[in-house]
N, C-alpha and C positions, 0 to 999 in steps of 0.2 A: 670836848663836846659833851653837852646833857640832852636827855630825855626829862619830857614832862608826860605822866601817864595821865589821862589818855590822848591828850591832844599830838603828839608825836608820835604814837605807835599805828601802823597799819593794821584793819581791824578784818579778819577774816573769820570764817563761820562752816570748817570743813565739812560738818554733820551736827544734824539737831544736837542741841542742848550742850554742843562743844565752842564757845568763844575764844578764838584766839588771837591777841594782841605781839605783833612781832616788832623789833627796830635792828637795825643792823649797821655792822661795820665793816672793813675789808676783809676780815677773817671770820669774822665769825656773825652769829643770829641769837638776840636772845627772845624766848616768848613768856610771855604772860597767859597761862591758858585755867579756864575756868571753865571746868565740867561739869552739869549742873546733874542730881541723882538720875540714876537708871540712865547717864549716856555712855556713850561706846564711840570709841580712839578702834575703825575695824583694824586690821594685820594688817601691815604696808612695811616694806623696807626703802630704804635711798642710801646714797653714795656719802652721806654726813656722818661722825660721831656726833650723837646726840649723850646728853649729861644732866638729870635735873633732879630737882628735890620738891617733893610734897608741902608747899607750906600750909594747908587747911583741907580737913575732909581726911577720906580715904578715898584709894586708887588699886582697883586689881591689876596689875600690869603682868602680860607676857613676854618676855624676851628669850626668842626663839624659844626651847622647850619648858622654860623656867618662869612658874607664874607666882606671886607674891603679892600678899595686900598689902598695902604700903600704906603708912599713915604719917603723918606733920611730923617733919625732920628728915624723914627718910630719903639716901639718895639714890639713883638708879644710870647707867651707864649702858648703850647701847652702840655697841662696836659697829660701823658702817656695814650698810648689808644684809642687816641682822634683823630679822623678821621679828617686827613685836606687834603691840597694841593692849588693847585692857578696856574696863568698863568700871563706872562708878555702881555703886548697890544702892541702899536709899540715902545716902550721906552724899556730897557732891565733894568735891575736891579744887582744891587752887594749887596749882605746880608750875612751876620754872622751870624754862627748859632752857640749854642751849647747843648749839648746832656751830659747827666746824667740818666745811668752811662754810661760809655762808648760804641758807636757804632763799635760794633764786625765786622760787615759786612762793615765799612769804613777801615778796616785797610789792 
């Protein structure tokens, strides 16, 4: 099976100036998400490993007590459970996420 971006990805919009483009399979969620500067991803956890890598911009990311600016290449891994979030500064960001098992509430 393929994906065509955008016409196949479901398009959601968690909080200002956060676009997120999700498509899924039996096991897993991938997203397309594009931070636009000064937005904010608030601290939330869920029952998913989450896995993604920065491909444009920078990204402050929190994972539980561990914060890091993250810039294009960089990847990040968030163990189920595991309280994170982060915010862009004046640069915006494009990251890839994906999620195991599948994000119910993106589809």
């Amino acid at each position: 099976m393929f994906f065509n971006f955008p016409r196949d990805y479901k398009v959601k919009e968690p909080a200002p100036g956060f676009l997120l483009h999700a498509v899924w399979g039996e096991r897993m969620t991938i997203s397309r998400v594009a931070l636009q500067p000064h937005a904010e991803v608030a601290a939330h956890h869920h029952p998913h490993e989450q896995m993604g890598i920065v491909l444009e911009g920078e990204f402050e990311m929190t994972i539980g007590d561990e914060t890091r600016l993250l810039k294009k290449g960089d990847i990040y891994l968030v163990p189920p459970d595991v309280t994170h979030g982060g915010v862009t500064h004046d640069k915006g960001a494009l990251v890839l996420d994906a999620f195991s098992p599948p994000r119910e509430d993106f589809k």
